[in-house]
PAZAPA-4460 file (N, C-alpha, C; in steps of 0.05 Angstrom, whole numbers, plus 32768, in hexadecimal, padded with zeros to 4 digits):
% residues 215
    n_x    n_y    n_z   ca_x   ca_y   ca_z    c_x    c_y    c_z   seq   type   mol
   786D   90CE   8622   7861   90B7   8614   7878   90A4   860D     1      X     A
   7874   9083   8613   7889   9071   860F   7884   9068   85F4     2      X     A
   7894   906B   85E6   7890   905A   85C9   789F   9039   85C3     3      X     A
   788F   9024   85C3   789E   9015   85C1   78B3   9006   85AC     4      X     A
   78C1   8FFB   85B6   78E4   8FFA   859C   78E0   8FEF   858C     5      X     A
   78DF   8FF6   856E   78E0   8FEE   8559   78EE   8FCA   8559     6      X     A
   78DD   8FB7   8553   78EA   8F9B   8555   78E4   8F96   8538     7      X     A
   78F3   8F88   8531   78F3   8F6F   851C   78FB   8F57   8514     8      X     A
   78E5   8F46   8511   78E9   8F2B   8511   78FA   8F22   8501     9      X     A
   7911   8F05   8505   7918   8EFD   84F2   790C   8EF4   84D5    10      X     A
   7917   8EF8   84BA   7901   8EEB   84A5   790F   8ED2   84A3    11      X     A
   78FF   8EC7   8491   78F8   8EA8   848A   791D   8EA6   847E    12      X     A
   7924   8EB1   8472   793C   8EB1   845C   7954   8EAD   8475    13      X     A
   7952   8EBF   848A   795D   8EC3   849B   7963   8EAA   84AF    14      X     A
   7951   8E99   84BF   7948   8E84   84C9   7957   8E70   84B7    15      X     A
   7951   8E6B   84A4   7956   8E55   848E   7975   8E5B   8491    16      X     A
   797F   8E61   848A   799E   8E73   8493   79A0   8E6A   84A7    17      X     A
   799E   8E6F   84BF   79A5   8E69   84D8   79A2   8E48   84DE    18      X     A
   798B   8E39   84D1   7990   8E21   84DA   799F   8E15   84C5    19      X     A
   799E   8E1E   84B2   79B8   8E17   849C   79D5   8E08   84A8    20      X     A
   79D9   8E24   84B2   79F0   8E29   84C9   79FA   8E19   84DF    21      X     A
   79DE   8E16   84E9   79DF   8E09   8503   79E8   8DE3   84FE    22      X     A
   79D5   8DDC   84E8   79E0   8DC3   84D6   79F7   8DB8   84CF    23      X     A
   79FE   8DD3   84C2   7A24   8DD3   84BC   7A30   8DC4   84CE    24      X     A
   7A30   8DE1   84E7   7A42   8DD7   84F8   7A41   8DBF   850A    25      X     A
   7A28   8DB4   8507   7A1F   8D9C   851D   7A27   8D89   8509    26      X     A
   7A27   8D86   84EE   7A34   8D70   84DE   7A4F   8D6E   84E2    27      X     A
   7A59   8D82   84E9   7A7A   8D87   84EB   7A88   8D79   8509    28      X     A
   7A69   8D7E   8521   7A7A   8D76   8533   7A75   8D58   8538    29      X     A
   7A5A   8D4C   852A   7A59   8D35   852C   7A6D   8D21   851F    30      X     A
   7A7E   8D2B   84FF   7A90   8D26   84FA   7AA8   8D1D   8502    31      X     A
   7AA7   8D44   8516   7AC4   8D39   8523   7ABF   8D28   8536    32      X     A
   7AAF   8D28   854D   7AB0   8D0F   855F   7AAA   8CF4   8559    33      X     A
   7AA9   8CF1   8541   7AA9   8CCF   8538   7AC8   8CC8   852D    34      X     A
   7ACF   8CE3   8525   7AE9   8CDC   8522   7AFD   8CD8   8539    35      X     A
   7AFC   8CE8   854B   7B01   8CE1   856B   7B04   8CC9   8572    36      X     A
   7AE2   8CC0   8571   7AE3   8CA4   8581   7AF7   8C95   8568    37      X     A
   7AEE   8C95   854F   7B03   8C82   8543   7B1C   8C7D   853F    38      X     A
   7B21   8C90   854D   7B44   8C9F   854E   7B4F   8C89   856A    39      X     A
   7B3B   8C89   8580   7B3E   8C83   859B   7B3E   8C65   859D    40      X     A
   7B31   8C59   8586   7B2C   8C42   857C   7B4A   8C2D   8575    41      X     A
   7B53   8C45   8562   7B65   8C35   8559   7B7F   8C37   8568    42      X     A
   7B7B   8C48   857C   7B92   8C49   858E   7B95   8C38   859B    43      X     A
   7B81   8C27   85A7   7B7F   8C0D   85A7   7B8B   8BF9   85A5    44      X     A
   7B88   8BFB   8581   7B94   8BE3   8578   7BAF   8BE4   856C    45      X     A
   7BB6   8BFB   8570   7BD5   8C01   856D   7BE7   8BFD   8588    46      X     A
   7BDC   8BFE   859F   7BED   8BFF   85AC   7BEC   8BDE   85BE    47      X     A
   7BD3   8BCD   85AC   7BD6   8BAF   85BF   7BDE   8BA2   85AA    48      X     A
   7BE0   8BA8   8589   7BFA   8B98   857A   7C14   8B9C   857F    49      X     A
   7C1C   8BB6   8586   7C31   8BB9   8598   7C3A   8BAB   85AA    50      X     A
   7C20   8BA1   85C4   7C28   8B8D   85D8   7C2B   8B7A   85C6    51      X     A
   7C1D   8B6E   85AF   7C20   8B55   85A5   7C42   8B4F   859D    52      X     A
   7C4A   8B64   8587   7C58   8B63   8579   7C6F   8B5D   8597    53      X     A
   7C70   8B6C   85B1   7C82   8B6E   85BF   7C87   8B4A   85CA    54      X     A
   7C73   8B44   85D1   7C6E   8B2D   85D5   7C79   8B15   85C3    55      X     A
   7C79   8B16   85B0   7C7E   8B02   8598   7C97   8B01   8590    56      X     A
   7CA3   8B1D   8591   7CBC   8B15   8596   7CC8   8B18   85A4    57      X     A
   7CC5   8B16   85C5   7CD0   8B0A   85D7   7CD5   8AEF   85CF    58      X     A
   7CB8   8ADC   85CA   7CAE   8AC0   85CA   7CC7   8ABA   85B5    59      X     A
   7CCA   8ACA   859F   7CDC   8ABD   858A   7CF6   8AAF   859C    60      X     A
   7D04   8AC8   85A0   7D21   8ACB   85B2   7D23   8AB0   85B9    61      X     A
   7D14   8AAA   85C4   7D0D   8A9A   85D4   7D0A   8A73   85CB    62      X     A
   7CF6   8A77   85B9   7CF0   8A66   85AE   7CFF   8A5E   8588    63      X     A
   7CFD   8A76   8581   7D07   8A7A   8561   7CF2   8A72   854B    64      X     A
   7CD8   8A81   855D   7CC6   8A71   8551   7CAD   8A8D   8553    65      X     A
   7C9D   8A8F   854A   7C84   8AA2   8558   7C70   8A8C   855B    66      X     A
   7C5B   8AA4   856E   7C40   8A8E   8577   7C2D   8A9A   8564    67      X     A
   7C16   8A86   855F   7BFE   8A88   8550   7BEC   8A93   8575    68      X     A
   7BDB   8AA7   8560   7BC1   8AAC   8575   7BA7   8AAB   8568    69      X     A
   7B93   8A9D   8573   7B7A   8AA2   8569   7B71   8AB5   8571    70      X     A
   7B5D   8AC3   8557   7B50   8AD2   855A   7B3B   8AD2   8576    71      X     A
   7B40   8AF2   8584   7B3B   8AEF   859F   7B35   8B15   85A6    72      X     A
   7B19   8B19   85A5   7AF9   8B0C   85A9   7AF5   8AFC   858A    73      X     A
   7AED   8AE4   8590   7AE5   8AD2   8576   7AD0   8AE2   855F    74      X     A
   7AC3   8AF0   8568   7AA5   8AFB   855F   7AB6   8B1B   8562    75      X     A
   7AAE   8B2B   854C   7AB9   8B44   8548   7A9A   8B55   854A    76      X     A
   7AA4   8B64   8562   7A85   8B82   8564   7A8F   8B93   856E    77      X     A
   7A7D   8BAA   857A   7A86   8BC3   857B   7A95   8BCA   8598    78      X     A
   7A90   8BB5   85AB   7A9F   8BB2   85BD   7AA1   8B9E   85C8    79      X     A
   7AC4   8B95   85D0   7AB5   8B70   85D6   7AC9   8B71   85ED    80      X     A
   7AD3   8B55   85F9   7AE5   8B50   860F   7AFA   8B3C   860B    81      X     A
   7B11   8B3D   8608   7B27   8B2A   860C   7B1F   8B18   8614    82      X     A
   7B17   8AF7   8606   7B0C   8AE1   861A   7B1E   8ACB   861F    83      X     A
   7B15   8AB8   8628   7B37   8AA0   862E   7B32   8A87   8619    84      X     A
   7B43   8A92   8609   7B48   8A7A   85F0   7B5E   8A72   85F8    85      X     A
   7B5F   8A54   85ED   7B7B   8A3C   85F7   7B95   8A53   85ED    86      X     A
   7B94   8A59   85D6   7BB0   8A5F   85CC   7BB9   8A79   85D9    87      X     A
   7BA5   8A8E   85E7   7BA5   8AAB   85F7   7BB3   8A98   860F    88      X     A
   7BA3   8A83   8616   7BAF   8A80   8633   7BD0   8A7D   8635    89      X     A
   7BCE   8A6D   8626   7BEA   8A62   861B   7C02   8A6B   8611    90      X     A
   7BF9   8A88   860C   7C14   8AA0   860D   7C0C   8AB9   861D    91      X     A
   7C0E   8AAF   863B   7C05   8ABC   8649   7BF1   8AD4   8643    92      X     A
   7BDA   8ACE   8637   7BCB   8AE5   8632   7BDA   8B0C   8631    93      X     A
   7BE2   8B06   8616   7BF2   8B21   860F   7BE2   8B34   861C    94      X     A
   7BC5   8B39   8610   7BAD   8B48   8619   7B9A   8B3A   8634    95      X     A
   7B96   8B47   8647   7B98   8B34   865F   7B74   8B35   8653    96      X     A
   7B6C   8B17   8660   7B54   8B13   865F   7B3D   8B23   8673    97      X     A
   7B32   8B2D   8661   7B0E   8B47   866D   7B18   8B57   8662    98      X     A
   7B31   8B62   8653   7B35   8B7E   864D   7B22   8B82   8634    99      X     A
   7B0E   8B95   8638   7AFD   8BA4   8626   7B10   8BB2   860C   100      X     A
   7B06   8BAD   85FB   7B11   8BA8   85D7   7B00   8BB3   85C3   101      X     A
   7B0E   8BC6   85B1   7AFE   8BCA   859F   7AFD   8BBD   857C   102      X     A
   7B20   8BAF   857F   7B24   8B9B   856D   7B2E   8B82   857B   103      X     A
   7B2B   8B70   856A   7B2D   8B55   856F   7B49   8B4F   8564   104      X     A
   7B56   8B39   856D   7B6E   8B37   856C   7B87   8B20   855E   105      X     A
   7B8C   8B15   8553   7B9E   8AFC   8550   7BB8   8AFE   8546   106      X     A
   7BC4   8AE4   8541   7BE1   8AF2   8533   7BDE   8AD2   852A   107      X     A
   7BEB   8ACE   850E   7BEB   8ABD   84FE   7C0C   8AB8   8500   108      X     A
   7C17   8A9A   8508   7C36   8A96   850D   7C45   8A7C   84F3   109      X     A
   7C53   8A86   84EA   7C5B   8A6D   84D8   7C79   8A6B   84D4   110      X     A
   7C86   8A63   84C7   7C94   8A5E   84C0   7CA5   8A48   84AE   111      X     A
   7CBD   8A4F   849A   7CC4   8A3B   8489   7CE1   8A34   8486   112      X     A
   7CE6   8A1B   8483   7CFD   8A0D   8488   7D0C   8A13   8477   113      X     A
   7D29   8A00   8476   7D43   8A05   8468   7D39   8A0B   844F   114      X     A
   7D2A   8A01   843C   7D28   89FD   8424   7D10   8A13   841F   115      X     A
   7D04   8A20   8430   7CED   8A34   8426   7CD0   8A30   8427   116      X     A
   7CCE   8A16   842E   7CB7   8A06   8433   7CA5   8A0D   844E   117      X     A
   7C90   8A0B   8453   7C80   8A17   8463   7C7E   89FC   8475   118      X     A
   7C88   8A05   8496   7C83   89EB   84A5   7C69   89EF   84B5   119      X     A
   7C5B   89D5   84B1   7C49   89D3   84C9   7C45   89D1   84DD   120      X     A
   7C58   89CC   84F1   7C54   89C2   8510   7C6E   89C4   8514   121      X     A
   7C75   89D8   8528   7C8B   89DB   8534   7CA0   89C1   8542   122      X     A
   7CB9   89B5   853F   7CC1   89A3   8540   7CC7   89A7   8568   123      X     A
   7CCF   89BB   8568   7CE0   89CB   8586   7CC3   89CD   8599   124      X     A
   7CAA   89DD   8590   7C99   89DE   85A4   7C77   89D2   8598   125      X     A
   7C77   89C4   8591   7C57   89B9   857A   7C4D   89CD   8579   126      X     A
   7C47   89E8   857C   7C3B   89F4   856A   7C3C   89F6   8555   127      X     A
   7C15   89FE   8545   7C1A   89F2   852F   7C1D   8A1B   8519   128      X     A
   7C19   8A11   8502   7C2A   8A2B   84F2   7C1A   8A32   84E2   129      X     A
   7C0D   8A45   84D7   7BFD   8A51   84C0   7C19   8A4E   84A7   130      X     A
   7C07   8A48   8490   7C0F   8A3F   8475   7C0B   8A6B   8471   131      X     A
   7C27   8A63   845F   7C27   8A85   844D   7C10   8A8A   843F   132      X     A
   7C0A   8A7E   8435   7BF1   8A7D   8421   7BD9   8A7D   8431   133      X     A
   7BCD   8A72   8444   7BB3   8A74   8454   7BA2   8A8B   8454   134      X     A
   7B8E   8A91   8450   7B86   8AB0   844B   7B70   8AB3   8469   135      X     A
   7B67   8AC7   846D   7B53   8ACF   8484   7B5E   8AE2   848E   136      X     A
   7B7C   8AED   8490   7B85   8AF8   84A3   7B73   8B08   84B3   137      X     A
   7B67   8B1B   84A4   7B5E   8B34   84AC   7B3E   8B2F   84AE   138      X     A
   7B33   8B19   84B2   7B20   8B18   84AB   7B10   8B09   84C4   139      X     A
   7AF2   8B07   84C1   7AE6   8B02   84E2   7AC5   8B05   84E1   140      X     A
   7AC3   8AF2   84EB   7AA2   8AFE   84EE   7A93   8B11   8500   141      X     A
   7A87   8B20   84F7   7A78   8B3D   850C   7A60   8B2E   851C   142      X     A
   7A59   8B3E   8533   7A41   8B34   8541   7A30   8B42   852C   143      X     A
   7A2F   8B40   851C   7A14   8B47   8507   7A12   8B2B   84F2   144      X     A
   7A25   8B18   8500   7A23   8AF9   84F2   7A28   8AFD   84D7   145      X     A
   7A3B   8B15   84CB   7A44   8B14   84B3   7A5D   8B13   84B1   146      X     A
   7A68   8B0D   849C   7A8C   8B0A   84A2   7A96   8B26   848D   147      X     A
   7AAD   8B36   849D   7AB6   8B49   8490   7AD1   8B3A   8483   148      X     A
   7ADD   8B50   8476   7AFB   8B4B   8469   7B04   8B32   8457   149      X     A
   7AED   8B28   8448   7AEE   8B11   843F   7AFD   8B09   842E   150      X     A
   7B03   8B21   841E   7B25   8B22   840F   7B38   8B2B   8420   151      X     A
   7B42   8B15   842F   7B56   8B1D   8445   7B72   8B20   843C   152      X     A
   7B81   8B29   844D   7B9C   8B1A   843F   7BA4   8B05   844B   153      X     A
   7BC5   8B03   8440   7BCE   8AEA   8444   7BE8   8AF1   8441   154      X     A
   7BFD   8AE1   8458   7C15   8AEF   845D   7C25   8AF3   843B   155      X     A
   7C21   8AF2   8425   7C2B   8AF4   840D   7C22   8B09   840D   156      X     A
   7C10   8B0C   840D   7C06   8B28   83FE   7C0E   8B3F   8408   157      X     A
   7C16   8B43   842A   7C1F   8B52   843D   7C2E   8B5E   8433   158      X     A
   7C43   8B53   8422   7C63   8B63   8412   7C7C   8B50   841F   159      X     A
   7C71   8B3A   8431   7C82   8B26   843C   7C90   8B11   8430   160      X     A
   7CA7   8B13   8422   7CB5   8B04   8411   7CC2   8AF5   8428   161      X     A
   7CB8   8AD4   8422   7CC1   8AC1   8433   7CD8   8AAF   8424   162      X     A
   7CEA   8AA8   8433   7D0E   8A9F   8429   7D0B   8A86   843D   163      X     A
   7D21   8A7A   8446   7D2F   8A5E   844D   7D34   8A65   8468   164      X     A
   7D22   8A58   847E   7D24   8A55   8499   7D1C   8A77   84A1   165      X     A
   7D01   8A7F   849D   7CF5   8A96   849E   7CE0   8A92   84B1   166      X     A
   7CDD   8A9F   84CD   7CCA   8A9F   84DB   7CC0   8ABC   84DC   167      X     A
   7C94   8AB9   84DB   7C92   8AD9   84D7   7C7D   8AD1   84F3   168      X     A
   7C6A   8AE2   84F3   7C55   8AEB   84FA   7C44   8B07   84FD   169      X     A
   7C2A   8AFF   84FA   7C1C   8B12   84EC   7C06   8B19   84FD   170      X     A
   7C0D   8B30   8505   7BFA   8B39   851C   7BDE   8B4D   8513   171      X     A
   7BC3   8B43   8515   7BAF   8B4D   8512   7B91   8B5D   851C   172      X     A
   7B94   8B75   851A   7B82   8B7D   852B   7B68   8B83   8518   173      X     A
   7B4A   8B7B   8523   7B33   8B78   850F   7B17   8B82   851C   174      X     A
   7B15   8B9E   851B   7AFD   8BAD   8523   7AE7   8BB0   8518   175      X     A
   7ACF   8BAE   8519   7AB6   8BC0   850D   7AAC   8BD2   851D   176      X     A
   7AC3   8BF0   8510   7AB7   8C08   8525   7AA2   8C18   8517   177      X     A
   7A9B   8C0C   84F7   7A81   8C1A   84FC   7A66   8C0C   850B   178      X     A
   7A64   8BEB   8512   7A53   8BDF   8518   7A43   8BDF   8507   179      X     A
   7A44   8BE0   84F5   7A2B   8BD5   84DD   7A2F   8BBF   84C9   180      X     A
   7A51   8BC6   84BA   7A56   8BA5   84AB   7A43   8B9E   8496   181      X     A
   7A35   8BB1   8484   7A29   8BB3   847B   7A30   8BA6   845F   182      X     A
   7A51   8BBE   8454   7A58   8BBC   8444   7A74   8B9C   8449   183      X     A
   7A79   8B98   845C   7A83   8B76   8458   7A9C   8B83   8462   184      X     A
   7AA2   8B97   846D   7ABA   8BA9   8477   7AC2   8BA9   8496   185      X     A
   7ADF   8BA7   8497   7AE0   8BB4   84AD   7AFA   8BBF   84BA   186      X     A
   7B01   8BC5   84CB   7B1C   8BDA   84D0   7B2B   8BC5   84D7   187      X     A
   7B47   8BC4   84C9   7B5F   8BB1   84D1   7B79   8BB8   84D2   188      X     A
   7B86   8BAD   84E5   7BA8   8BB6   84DF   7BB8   8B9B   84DD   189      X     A
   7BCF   8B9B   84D6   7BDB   8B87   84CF   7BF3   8B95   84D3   190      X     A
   7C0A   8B85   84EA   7C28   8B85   84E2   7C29   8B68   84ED   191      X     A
   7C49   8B67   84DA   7C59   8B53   84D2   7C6F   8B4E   84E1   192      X     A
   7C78   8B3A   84EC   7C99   8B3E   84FC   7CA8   8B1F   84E5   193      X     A
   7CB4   8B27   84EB   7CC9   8B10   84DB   7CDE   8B0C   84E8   194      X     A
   7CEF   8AED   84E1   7D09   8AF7   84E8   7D13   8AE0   84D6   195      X     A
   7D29   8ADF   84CD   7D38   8ACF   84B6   7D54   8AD5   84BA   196      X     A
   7D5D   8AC2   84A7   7D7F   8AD1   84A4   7D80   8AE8   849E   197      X     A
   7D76   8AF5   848F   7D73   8B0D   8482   7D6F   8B25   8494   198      X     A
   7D62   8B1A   84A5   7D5A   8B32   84BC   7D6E   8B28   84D7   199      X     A
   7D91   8B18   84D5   7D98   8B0D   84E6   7D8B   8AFC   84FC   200      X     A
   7D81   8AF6   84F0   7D68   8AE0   8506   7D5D   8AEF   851A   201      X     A
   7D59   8B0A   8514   7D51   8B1C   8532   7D35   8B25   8527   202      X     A
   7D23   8B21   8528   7CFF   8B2A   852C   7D00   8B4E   8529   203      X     A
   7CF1   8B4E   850D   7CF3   8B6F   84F9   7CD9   8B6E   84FC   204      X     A
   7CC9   8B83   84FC   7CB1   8B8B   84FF   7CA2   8B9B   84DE   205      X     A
   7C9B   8B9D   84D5   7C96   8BAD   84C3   7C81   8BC7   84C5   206      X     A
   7C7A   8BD6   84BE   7C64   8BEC   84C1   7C52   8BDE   84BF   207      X     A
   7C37   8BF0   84CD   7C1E   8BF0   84CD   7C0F   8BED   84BD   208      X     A
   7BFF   8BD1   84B7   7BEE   8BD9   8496   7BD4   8BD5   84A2   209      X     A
   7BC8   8BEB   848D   7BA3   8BEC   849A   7B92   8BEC   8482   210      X     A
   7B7E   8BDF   8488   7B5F   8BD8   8479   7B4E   8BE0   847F   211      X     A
   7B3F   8BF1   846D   7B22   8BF1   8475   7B24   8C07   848B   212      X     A
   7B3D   8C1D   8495   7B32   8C27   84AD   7B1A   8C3A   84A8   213      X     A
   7B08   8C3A   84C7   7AF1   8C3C   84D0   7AD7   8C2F   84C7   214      X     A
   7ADA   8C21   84B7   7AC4   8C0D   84B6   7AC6   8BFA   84C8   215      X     A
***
């Protein structure tokens, strides 16, 4: 005679437990892969202020001057394209135009004469110069037609102590990687190049400053 095998069902206490569990760990990996992509994000924008920064001061050497860039994609979303603005064209498009982007891009150029004074229009090449004081840096409107970073900075506030015949520029990168912009936020980096007497007239870079990352 076959007797059949003693089974027993999971109980309720048991189940509850298990999807407990199962929750955990699916919160954990959804976690980690947003951190991923946001990680992959900003690699991004670290390594095309780099082209910028490389760029600008070549242009200095050159000129003894940095270039202004407009913000370029004009409209900040979750993915956009390098488009052809006058002032991109005009320094040979650092970031070549169609390259797919996850922040948007500019660099704010100025500089100030013998006496400390902030000039407006370059005498050597008419470009014209962002005032120290001007604020927006970091700041931009989302395709959600709201504007993030509205307390921006402004090359003062950076930690940039400007002296007598001081050329800087201020390179900015301006994402919304969560795509919502909800809270008026959004992911930014900021470095600074200078060059002065102080820095022997040779173009210094400063560290990395960031806002808001992953918003």
């Amino acid at each position: 005679m076959f007797h059949a095998a003693n089974k027993r069902a999971f109980s309720l206490i048991e189940l509850m437990v298990t999807v407990t569990i199962i929750g955990v760990i699916s919160a954990i990996g959804v976690a980690a892969y947003r951190e991923y992509v946001v990680r992959s994000k900003l690699a991004e924008a670290y390594q095309n202020i780099g082209a910028l920064r490389i760029k600008e001061s070549t242009y200095y050497q050159e000129f003894n001057e940095f270039y202004s860039l407009e913000l370029n994609p004009a409209t900040i979303g979750n993915s956009m394209v390098i488009a052809s603005i006058a002032t991109w064209v005009g320094f040979d498009n650092p970031i070549p135009q169609g390259t797919n982007v996850y922040f948007a891009y500019r660099g704010w150029a100025g500089k100030t004469d013998n006496s400390g004074a902030d000039i407006a229009t370059s005498s050597a090449t008419g470009n014209a110069f962002k005032a120290s004081s001007v604020d927006g840096l970091i700041g931009g409107t989302t395709a959600h037609g709201t504007d993030c970073n509205t307390s921006a900075a402004t090359i003062d506030s950076l930690g940039v102590t400007l002296g007598n015949d001081h050329a800087w520029i201020a390179i900015a990168a301006i994402g919304d990687l969560d795509n919502i912009n909800a809270n008026g936020k959004c992911t930014a980096f900021v470095q600074v190049v200078e060059a002065s007497p102080g820095t022997a007239n040779k173009p210094q870079a400063s560290g990395l400053l960031s806002f808001n990352v992953g918003n």
